[in-house]
N, C-alpha and C positions, 0 to 999 in steps of 0.2 A: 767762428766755425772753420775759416780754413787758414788760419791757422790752427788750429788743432791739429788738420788733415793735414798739413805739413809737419809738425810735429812728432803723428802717428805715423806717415810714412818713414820719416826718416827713421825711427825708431824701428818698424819694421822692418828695414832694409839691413840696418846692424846688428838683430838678432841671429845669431846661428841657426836656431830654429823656429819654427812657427809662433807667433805670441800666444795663439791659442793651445798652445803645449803647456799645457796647468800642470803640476803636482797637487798632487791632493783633491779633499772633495770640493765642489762648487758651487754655485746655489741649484744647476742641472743635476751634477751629481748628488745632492743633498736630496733629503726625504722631501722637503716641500715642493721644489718643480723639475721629479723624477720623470713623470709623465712625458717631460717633454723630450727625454731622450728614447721613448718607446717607436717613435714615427719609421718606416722604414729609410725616409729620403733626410739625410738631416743636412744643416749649413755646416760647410766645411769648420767652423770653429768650434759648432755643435760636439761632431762626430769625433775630434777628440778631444776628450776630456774635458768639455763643457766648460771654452773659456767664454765666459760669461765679458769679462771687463773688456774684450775686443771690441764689442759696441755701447756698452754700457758704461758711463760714471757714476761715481758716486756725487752729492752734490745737496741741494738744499732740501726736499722735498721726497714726502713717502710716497709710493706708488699706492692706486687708489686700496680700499679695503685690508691696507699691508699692517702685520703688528706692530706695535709702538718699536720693538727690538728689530724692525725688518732695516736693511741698509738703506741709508735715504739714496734717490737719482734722479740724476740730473734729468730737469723735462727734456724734452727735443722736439722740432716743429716739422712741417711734413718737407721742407725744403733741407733740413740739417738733414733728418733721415737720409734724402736720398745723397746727400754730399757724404753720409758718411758710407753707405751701398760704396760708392765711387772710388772710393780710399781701397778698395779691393776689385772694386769693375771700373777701374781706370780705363780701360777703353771704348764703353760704353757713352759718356758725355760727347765724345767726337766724332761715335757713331750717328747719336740724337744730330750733330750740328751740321754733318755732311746731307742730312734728308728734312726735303721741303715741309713735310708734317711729320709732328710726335702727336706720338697716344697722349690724349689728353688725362688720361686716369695718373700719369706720370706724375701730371703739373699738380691736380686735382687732391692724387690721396696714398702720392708717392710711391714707393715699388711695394709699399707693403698693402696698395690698392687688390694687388692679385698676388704677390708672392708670400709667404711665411719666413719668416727671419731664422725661426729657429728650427723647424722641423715639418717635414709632411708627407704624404702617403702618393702624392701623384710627383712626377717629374720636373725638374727645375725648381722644385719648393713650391709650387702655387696650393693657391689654396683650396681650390677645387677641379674637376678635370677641365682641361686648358678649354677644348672648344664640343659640344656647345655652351656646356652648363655657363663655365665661368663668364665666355665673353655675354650670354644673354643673360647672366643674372643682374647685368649693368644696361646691353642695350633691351631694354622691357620692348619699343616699337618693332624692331626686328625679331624678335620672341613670338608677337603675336601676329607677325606679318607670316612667320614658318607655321602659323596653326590655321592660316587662311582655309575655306574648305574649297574655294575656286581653282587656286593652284600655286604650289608653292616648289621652291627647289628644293625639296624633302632631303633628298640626297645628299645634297651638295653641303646642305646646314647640318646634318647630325650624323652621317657616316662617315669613313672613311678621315683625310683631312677637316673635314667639315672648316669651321670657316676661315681654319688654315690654308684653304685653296686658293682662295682668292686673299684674304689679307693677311698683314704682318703684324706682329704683334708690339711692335716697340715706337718702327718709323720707318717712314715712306716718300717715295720722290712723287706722289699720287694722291691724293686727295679720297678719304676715306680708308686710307693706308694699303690701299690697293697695292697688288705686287706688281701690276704694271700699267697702263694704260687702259680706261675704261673699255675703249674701241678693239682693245688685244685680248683685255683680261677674258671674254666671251669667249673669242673665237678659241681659247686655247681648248675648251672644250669640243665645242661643236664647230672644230673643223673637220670633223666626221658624224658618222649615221649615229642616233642613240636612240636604244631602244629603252621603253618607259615601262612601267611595272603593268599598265593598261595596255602592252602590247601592242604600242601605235608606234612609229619608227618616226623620230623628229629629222627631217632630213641636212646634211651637212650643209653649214651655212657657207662655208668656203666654197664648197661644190657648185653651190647654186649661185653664187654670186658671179662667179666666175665663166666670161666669157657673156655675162648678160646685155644684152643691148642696150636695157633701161633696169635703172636701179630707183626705188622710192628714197628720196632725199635723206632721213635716216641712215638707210642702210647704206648710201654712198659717202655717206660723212663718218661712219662707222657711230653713230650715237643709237648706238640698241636700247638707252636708257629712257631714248624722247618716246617709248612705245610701249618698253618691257619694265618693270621692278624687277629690283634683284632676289627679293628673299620670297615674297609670299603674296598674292596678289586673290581679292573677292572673283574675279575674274579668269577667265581659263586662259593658256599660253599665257603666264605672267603677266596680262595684261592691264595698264595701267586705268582700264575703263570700260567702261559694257560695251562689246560686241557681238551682235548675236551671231550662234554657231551655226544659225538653219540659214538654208540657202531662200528657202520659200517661208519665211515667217507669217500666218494665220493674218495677223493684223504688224503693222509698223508705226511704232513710237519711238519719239525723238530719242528717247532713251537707250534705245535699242543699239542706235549709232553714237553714243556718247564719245566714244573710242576716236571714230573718225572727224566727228566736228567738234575735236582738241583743233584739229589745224584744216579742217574743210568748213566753210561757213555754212551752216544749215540753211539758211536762203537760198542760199546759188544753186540745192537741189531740190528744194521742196517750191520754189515757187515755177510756176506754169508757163510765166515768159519771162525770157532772158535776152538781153542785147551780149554787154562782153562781160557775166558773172561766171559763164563756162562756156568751156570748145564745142561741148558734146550739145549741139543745139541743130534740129532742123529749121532754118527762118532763127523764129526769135522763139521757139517752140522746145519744154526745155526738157531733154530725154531722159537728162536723169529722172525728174519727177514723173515724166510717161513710167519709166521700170520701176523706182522705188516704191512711191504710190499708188500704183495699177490697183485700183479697188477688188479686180476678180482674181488676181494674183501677186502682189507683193514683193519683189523682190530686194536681197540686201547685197549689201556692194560687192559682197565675195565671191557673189556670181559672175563677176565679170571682171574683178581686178583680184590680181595678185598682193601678195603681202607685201614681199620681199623687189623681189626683182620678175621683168617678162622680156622675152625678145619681143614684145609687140608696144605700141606706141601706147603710154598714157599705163601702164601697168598691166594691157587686158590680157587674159587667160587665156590659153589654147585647150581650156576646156577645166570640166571639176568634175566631180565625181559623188553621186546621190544613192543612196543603199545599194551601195557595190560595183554601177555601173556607172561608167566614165561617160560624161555628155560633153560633145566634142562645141567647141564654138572658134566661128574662123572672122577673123575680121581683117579688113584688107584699109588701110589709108588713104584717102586721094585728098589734092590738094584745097578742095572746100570744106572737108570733110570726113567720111567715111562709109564703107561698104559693111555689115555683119550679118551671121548667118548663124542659127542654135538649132539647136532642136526645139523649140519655142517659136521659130517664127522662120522661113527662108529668108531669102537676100532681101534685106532693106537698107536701103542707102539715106545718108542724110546728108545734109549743104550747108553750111555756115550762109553762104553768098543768097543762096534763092533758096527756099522752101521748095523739097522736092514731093511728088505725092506718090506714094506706093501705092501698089497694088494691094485691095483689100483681101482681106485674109492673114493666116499663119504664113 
């Protein structure tokens, strides 16, 4: 095969004009494969005069269902295919070799995986429209990740670039053929406010990271991917596991926090004494489990930490917000421990060192 490809170049190179410049009719222009020159988008050898022998030989063998009278041609295998693409996209193989990953559809089912040889209706020859249909009528997981009913990046997968925004179609210095860096390819959206079709304002991540005292380990290593899926997720804010959205959940199952004990060990909040499995301990007395568990009230982690990033130690909030109105909470650090204060209860202090005793009441 390449010698062939050197044969044909040089041949090409000493024509005066195009090889594809046929006289006469062809098997395109013939009554039998006229159709193929109806397409609006056709291959440049196509579009004039339908030189067929540009990629075709003649050779041992009929094409399948062909008449006994049809010209025999040569097989070709998916690797000659794309060697012979190359014979005219010469500077495509050097493109593929300069970038860490190729489309594996390349290796897999050649360029004729998603383009048309001879003719087609959408752009660049493919065979169907580029993104979403063509890329998901291959990735099927990603398909049915965009039909999640938790929450999906709607947008981002079937309008506009769709999944041209984020990947390339050929090859990539990136893994997943990402256009740039997982930790960047995010932020190029939401380093501003975007407003959602439910009329909730996702706030800009740049904005908010910036200038933060404390960032949750993720977001300081830029891996939005240890938290979020990219396409479509059972779970809301594309998240990779159930976290419930109520601040006061009725009842609490382990379930509920699946999200968080990915990387928090459910013991170290749920059991009632603790030596060093958490900071947040009065004595050996274990606070998380006083707030998560509270039988007459329940509370989930979001009440008191942040997602993202907090000017306060350990992720906590300077307050959340419950049917409209903003509940302020102030918590102050000291060095055994800590001071906090909600609307749920006034100043209570706790001590790593001695068990302190509050005063009873809110």
């Amino acid at each position: 095969m390449k010698t062939f490809r050197l044969i044909f170049a040089v041949v090409v190179g000493l024509l005066p004009t195009p090889l594809w410049a046929v006289d006469g009719p062809t098997c395109a222009t013939a009554a039998c494969h006229s159709d193929l020159m109806k397409k609006p988008e056709l291959h440049a050898p196509m579009k004039a005069t339908g030189g067929c022998a540009v990629c075709h030989q003649t050779g041992t063998e009929l094409p399948p269902k062909a008449k006994p009278d049809h010209p025999k041609l040569k097989p070709i295998t998916r690797s000659e295919t794309n060697d012979l693409c190359y014979v005219c996209h010469d500077a495509f193989p050097e493109q593929l070799k300069k970038r860490k990953h190729a489309h594996g559809a390349i290796e897999k089912d050649s360029c004729l995986g998603c383009h048309d040889p001879h003719g087609s209706k959408h752009a660049k020859l493919l065979t169907m429209k580029l993104a979403p249909e063509l890329c998901l009528s291959c990735h099927e997981a990603t398909a049915q990740e965009s039909r999640m009913v938790g929450s999906h990046h709607g947008d981002v997968i079937i309008q506009g670039e769709s999944c041209m925004r984020c990947h390339t179609s050929h090859a990539a210095d990136h893994k997943q053929l990402l256009k740039s860096a997982p930790e960047k390819q995010c932020v190029e959206c939401h380093s501003k406010a975007i407003e959602t079709k439910d009329h909730r304002t996702l706030k800009s991540v740049t904005d908010e990271i910036k200038g933060a005292a404390v960032k949750h380990k993720p977001v300081a290593n830029g891996k939005c991917t240890e938290c979020h899926v990219s396409h479509g997720s059972a779970h809301q804010a594309l998240l990779n596991d159930r976290y419930t959205p109520e601040y006061y959940p009725k009842q609490v199952n382990a379930a509920d926090f699946a999200f968080c004990y990915k990387c928090h060990k459910q013991e170290n909040i749920t059991k009632s004494n603790v030596r060093e499995e958490t900071a947040f301990r009065n004595g050996s007395d274990n606070l998380h489990q006083l707030h998560v568990l509270d039988p007459d009230k329940p509370r989930s982690c979001r009440i008191c930490h942040e997602a993202h990033v907090s000017q306060n130690h350990a992720l906590i909030t300077d307050g959340y917000v419950v049917r409209g109105v903003r509940v302020p909470l102030r918590f102050t650090k000291t060095p055994g421990g800590g001071k906090c204060a909600t609307a749920c209860h006034g100043t209570k202090e706790y001590s790593r060192l001695e068990r302190i005793v509050n005063a009873p009441g809110p």
